[in-house]
N, C-alpha and C positions, 0 to 999 in steps of 0.2 A: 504494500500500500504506500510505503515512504517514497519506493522506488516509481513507483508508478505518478505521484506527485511529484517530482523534483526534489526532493528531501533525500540527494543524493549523498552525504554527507552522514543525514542520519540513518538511512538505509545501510550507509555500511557499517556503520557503528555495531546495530543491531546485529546485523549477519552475523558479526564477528562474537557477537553478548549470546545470543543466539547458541551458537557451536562451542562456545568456555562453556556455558552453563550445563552444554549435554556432554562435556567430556566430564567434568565436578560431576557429574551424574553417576557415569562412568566408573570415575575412580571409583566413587563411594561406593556404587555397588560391588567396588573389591575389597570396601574397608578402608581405604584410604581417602585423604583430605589434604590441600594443600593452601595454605598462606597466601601466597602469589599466583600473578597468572603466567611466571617462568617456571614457576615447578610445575605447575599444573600442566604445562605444553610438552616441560621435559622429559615427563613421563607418561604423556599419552603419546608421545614419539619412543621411548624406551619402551613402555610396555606393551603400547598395540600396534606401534609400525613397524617398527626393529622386526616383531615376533610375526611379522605378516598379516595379521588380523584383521588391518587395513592397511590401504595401498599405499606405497610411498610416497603419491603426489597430496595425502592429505596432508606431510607435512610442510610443502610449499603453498596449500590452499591457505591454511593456518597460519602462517606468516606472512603471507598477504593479508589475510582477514585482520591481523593483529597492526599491521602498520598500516593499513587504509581507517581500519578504529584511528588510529592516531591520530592519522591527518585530518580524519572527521571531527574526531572531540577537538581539539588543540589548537589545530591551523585556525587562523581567525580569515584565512582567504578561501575556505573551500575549495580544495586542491581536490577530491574524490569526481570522477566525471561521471555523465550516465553511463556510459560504456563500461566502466569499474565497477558501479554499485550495482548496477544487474548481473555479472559475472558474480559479485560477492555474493546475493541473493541467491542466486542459482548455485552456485557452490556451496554454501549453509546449507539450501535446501540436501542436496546431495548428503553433506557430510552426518546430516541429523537425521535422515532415514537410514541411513550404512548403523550409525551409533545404537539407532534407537531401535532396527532388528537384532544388533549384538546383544544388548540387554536383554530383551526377550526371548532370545534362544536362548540366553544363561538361565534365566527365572524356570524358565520350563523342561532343563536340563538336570539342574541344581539342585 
């Protein structure tokens, strides 16, 4: 909806809030919790990229998604274009049904 209005800025924000919050999801449901959102990144790259779980390009999706938040929250010139914040969108979208099938096969394995 942000993206669709011009709120390309905050579109990517979200994307990016979006995809932290389903990885904290993630962890937790291995028991783990983290402080920041470096630990949190650096060990959904250690423990679901690394181990194949998910693919490797999630963790260049993910550092994109983290430095376009940036430039969204931060930059006082909106530097995020439409061309980026739909990519970010559709990339979130991707990253949070990949995540949010991993959980559910755990639950119903577990």
């Amino acid at each position: 909806m942000l993206a669709a209005n011009g709120a390309w800025d905050d579109a990517a924000s979200r994307a990016y809030y979006a995809v932290f919050h389903a990885i904290s999801a993630l962890h937790f449901s291995q028991g783990n919790t983290f402080s920041s959102h470096a630990q949190s990144i650096g060990r959904f790259n250690r423990d679901f990229v690394r181990t194949g779980i998910f693919p490797i390009e999630f963790t260049a999706i993910l550092t994109r998604l983290f430095e376009d938040r940036q430039s969204g929250d931060y930059d006082l010139s909106g530097l995020v274009s439409a061309e980026e914040a739909n990519r970010n969108v559709k990339d979130a979208r991707r990253m949070l049904e990949a995540i949010e099938r991993y959980i559910q096969s755990q639950t119903q394995t577990g």
